[in-house]
N, CA and C of each residue as an Amber inpcrd file, in Angstrom:
protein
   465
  29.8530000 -28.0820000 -20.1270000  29.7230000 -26.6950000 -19.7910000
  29.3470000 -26.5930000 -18.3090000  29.9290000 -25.3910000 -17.5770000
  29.6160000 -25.5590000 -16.3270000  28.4340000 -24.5940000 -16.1370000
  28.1580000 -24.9000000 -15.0400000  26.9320000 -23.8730000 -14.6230000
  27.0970000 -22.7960000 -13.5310000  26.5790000 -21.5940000 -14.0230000
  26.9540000 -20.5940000 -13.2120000  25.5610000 -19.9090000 -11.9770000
  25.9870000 -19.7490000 -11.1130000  24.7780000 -20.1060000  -9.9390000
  25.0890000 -18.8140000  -9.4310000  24.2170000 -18.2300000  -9.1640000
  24.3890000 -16.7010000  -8.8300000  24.6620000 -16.4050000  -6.9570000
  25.7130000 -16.0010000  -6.5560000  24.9460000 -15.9060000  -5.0740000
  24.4460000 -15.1440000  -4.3760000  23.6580000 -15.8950000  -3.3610000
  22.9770000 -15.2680000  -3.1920000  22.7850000 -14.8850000  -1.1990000
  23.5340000 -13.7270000  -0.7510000  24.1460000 -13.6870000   0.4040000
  22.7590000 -13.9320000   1.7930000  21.4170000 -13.7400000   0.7440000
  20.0550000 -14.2940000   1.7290000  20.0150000 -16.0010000   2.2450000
  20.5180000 -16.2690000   1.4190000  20.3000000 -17.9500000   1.5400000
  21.0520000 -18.5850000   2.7350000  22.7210000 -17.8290000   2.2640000
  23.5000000 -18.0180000   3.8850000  23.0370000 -17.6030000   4.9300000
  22.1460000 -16.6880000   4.9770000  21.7310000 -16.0120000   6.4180000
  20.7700000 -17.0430000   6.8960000  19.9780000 -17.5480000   6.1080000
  18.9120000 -18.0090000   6.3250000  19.3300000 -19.5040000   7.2310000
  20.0780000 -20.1850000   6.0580000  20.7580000 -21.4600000   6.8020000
  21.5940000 -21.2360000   8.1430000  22.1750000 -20.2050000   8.6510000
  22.8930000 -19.4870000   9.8560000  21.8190000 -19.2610000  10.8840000
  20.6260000 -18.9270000  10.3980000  19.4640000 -18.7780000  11.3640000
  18.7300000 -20.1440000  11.9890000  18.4700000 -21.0340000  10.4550000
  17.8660000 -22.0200000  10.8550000  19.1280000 -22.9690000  12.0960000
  20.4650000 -22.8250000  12.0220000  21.5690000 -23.5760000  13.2580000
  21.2390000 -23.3650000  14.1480000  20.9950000 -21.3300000  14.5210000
  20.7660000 -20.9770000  15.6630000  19.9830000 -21.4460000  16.4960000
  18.6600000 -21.4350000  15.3580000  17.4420000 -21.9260000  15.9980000
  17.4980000 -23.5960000  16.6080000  18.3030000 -24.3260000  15.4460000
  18.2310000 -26.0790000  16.5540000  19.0970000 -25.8810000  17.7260000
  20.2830000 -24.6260000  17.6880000  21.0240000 -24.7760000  18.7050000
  20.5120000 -24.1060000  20.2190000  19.1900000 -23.0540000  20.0870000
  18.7590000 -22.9850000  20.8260000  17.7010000 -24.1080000  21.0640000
  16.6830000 -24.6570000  20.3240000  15.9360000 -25.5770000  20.4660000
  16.4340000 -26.5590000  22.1080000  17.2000000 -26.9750000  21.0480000
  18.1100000 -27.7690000  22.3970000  18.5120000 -27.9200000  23.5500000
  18.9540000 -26.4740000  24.1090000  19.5240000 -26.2060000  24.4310000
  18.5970000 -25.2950000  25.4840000  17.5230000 -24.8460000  25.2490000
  16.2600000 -24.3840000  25.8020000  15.4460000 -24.3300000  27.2600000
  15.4250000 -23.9800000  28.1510000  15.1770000 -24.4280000  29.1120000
  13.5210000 -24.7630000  29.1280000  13.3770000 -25.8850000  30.1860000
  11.9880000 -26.1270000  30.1260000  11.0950000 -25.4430000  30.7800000
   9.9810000 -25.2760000  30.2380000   9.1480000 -24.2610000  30.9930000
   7.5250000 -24.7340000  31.1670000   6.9450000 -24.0150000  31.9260000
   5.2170000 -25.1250000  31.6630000   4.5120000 -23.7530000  32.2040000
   3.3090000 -23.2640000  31.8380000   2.6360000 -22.5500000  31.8680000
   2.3550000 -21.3830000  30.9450000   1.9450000 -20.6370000  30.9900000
   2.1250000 -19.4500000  30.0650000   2.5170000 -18.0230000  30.5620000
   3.7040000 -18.3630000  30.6570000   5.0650000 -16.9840000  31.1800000
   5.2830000 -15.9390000  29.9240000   6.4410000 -15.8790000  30.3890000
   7.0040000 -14.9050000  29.5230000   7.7900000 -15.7990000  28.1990000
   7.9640000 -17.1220000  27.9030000   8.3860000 -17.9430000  27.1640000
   7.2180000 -18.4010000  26.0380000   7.3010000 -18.0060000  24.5310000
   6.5900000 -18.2770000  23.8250000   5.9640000 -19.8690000  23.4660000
   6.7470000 -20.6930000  24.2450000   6.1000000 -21.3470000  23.5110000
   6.1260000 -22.4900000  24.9280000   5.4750000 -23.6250000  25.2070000
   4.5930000 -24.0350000  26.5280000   5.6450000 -25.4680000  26.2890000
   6.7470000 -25.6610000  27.0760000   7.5190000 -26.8150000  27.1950000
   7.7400000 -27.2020000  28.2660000   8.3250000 -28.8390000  28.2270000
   8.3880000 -29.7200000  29.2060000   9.5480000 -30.8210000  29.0420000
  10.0470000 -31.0260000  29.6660000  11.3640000 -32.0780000  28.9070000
  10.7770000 -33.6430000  29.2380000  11.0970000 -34.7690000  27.9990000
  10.4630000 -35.7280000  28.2010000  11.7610000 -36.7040000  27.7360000
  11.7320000 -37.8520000  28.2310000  12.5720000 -39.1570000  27.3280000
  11.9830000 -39.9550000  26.8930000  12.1680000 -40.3080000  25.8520000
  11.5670000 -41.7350000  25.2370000  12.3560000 -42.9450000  25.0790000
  11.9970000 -43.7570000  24.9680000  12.8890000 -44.7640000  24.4930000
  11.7940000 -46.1560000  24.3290000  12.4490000 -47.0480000  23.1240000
  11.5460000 -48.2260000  22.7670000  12.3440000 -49.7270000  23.5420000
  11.2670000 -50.4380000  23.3930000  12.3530000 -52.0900000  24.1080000
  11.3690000 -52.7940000  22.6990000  11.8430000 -54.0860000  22.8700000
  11.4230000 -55.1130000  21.8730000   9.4800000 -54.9440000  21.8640000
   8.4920000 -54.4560000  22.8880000   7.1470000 -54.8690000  22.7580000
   6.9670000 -53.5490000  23.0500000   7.3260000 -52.5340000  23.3860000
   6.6300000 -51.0670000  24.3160000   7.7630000 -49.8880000  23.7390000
   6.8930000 -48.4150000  23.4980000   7.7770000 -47.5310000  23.4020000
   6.6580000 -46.5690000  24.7270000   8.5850000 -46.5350000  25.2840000
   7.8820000 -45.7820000  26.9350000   8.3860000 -44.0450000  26.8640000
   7.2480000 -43.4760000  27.0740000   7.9870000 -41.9380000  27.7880000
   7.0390000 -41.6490000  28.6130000   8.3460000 -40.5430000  29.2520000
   8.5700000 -40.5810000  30.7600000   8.4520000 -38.6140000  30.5050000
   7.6970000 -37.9740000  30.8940000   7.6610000 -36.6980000  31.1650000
   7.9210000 -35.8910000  32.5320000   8.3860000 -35.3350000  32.7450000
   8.4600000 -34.1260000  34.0430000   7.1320000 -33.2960000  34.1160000
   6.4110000 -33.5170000  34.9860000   5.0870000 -32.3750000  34.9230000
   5.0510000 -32.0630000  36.3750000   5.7760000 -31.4680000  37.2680000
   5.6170000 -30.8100000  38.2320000   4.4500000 -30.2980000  38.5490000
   3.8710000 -29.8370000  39.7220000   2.8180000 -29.4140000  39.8090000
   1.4150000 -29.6240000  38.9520000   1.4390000 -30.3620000  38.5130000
   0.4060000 -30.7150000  37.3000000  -0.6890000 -32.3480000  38.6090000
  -1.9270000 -32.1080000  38.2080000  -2.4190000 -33.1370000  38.7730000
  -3.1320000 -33.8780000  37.6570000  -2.4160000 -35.7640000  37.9410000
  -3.2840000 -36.6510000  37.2350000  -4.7900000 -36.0030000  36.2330000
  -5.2310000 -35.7030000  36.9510000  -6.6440000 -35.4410000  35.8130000
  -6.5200000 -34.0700000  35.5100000  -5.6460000 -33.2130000  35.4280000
  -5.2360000 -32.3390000  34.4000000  -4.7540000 -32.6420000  33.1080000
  -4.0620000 -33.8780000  32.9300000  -3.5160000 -34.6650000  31.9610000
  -4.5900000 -35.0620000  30.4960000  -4.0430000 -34.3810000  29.4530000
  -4.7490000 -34.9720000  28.1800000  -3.7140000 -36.1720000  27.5210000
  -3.7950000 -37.5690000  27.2120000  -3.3020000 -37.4990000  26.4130000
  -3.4630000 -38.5600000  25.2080000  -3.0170000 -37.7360000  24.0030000
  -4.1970000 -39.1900000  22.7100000  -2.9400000 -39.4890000  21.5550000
  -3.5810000 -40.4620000  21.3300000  -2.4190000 -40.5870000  19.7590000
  -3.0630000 -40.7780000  18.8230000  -2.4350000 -40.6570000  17.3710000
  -3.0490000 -40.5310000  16.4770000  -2.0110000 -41.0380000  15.3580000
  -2.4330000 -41.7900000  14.7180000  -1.0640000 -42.8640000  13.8320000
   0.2180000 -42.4610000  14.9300000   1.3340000 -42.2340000  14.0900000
   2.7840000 -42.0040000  15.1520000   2.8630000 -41.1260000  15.9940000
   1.6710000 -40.1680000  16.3770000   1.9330000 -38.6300000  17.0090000
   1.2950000 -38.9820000  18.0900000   2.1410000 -38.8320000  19.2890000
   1.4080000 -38.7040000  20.4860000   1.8750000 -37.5020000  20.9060000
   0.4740000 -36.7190000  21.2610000  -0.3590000 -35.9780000  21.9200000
  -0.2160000 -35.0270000  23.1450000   0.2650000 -34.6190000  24.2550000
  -0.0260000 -34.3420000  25.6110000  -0.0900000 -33.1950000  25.8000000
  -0.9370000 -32.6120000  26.2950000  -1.3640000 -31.6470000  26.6410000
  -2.3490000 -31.1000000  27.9630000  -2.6410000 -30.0670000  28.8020000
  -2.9710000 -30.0620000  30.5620000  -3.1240000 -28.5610000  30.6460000
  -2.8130000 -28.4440000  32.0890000  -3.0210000 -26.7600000  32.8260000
  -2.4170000 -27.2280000  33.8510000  -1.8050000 -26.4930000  34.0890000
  -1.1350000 -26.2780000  35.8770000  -1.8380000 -25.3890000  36.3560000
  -2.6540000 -25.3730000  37.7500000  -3.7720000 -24.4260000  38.1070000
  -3.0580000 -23.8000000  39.1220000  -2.8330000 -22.5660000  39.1660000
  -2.8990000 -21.6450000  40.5510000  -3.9040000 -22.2360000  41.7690000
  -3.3720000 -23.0430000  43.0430000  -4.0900000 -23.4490000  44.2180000
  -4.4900000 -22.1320000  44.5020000  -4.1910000 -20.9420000  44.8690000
  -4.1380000 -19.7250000  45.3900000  -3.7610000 -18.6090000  45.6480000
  -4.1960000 -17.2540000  44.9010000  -2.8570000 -16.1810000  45.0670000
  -3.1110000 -15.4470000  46.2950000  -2.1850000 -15.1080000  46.4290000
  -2.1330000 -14.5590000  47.6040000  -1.9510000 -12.5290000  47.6910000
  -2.9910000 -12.0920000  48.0920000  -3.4700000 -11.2410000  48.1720000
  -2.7050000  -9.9210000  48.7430000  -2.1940000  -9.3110000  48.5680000
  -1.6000000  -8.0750000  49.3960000  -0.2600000  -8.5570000  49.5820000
   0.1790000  -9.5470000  49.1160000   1.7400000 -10.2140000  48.6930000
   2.5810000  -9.3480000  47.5240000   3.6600000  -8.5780000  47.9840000
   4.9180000  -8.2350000  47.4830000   6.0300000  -8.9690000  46.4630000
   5.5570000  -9.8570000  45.5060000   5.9600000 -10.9300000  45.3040000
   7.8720000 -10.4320000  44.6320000   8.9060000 -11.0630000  45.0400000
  10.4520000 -10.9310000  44.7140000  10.0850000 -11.4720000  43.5440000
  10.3430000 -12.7590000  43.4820000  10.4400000 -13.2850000  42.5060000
   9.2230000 -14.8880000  42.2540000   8.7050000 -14.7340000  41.3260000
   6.8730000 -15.4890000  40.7440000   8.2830000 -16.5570000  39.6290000
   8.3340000 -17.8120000  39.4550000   8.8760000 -18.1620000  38.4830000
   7.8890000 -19.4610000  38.2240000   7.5130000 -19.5180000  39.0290000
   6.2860000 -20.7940000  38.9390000   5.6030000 -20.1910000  38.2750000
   4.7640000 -21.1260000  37.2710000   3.8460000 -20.7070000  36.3890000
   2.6280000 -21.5370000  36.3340000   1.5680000 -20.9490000  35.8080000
   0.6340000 -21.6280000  35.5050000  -0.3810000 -21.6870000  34.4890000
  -1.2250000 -22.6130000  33.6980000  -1.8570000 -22.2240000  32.3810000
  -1.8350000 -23.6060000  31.6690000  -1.7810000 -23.5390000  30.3320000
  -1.6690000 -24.8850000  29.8520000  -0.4260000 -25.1660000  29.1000000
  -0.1720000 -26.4800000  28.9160000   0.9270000 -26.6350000  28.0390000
   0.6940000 -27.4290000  26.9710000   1.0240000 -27.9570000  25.6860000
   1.0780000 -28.6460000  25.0340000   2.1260000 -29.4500000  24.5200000
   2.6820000 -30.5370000  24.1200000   3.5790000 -31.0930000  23.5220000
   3.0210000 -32.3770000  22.3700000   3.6310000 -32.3150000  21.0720000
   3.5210000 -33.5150000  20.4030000   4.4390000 -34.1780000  19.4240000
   4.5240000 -35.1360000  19.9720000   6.4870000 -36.0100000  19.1660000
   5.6060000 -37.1130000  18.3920000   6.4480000 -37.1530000  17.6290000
   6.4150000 -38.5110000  16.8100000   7.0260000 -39.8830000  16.9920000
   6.2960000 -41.0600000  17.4650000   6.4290000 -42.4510000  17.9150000
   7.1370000 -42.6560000  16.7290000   8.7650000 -43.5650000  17.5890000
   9.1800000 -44.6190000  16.4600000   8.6130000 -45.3190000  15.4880000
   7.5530000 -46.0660000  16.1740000   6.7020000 -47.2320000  15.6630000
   5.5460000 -47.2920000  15.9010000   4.3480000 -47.9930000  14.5940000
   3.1430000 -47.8870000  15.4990000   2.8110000 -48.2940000  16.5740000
   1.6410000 -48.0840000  17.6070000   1.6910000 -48.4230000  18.6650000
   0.4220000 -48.6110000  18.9120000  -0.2300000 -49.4240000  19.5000000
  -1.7800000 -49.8860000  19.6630000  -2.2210000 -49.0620000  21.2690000
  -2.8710000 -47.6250000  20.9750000  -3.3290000 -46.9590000  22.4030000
  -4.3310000 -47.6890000  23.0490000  -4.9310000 -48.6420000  22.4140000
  -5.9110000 -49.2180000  23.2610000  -5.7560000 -50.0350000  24.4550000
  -3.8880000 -50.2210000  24.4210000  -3.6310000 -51.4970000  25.7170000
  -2.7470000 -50.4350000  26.3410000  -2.3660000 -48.9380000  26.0080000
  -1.5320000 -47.6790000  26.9830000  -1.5770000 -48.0410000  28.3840000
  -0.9380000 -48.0510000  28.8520000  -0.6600000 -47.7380000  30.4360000
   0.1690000 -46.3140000  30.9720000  -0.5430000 -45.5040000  31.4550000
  -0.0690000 -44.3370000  32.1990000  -0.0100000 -44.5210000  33.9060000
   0.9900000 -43.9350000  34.3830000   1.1180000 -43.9890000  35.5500000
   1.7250000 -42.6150000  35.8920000   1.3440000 -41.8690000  36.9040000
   2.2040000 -40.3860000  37.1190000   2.4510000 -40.1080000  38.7790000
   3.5240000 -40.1630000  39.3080000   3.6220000 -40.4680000  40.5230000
   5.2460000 -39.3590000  40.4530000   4.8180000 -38.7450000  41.6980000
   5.8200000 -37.4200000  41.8660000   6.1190000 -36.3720000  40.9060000
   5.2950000 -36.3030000  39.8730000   5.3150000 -35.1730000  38.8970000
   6.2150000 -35.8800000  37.9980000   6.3490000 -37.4010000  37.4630000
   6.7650000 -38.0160000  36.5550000   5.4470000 -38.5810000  35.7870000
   5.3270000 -38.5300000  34.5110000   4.4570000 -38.9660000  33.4430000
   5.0890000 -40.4350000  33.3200000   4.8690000 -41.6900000  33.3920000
   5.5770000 -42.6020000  32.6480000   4.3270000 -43.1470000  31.9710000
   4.4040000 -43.4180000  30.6440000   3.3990000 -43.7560000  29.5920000
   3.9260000 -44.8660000  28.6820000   3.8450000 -45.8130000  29.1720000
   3.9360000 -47.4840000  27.8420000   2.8720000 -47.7390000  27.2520000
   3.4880000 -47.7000000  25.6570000   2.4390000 -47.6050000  24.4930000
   3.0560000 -49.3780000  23.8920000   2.0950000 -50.8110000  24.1210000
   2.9160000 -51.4810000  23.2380000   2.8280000 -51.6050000  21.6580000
   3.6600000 -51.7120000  21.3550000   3.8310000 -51.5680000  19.5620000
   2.7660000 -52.4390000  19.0330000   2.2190000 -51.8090000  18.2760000
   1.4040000 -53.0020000  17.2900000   1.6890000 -54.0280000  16.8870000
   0.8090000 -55.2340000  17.0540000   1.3240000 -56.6190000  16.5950000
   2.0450000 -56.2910000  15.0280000   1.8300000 -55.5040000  14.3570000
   2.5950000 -55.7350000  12.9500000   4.4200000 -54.9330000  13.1750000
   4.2490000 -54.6630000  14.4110000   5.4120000 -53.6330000  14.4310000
   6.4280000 -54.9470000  15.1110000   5.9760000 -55.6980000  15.7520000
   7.3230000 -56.6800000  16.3240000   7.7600000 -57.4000000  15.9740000
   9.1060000 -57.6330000  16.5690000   9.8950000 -59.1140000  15.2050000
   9.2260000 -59.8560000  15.4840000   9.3320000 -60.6200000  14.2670000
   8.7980000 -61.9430000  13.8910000  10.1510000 -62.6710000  13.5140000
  10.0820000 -64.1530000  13.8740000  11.1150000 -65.2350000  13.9100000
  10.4860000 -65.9680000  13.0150000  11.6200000 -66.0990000  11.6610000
  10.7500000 -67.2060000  10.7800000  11.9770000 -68.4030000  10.5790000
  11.6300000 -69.8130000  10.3190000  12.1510000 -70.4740000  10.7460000
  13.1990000 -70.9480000   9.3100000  13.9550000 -71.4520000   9.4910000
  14.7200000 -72.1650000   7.8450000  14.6430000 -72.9500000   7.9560000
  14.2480000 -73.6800000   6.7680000  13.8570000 -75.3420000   6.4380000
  14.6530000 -75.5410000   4.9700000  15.2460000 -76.4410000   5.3470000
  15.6720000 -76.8870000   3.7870000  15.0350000 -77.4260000   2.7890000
  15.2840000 -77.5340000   1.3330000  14.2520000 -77.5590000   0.4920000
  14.4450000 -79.5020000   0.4610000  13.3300000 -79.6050000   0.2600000
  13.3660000 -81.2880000   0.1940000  14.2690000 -81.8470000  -1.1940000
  14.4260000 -80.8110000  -2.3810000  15.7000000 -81.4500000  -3.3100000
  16.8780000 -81.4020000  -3.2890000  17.2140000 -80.7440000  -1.8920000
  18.3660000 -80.4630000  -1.8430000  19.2080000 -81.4050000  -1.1730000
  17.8830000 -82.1840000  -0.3750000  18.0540000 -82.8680000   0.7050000
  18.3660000 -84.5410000   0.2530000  17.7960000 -84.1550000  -1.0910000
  17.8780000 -85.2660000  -1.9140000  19.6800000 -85.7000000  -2.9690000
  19.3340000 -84.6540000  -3.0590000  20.7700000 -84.4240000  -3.7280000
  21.9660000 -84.6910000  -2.8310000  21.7880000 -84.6110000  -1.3750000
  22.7020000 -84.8060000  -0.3940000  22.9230000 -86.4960000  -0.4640000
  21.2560000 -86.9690000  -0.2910000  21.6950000 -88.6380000   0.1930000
  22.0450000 -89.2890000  -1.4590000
């Protein structure tokens, strides 16, 4: 007997919304401060090698010890303020697109990663951050040995 499934024209909308939304996600421009953009972004790359998973953030205007950043099992963390040096007073401003305030971001690590040996470095408004993987996270090489009856059975 077959089964009859009622439809239901909310469900399509819904799945049509949730596309929109990864296709803007994506597609999104980056932003840092607290503008007119709801929500406080920054574009970052990651990528892992055999001992380290490294990312590399864009933080313009942001200074070294504005920088938060922590992990916690796979989730690393970052979060700051970009500070206004100075406004300027009796200024006509065209156009303000620089921003300032705090931002937050938090992704999820491939693999675990031991923060206690992290290395951060931030030089020209680049974040680069190597996390190396936990000793349980890297290959291991195990060796093949033949069984000694087999070895027997040969001679």
């Amino acid at each position: 007997m077959a089964d009859i499934t009622r439809w239901d024209p909310f469900a399509e909308i819904s799945t049509l919304r949730q596309a929109m939304d990864r296709l803007f996600d994506d597609t999104r421009p980056w932003r840092l401060g607290n503008g007119s953009s709801s929500t406080n972004y920054f574009p970052l790359d990651m990528y892992e090698t055999n001992d380290n998973v490294v990312v590399k953030a864009s933080l313009p205007g942001v200074k070294p010890e504005d920088i938060d950043i922590s992990v916690t099992g796979q989730t690393l963390t970052l979060r700051g303020e970009v500070r206004e040096e100075h406004e300027e007073k009796g200024e006509s401003y065209i156009r303000r697109e620089r921003s300032q305030g705090t931002f937050f971001r938090q992704v999820t690590l491939p693999s675990e990663v031991d923060p206690n040996k992290a290395d951060a470095v931030f030089e020209h408004g680049v974040l680069r951050l190597t996390l190396p993987k936990a000793e349980s996270m890297k290959p291991r090489h195990i060796k093949v040995h033949s069984s000694p009856a087999i070895e027997a059975k040969a001679s």
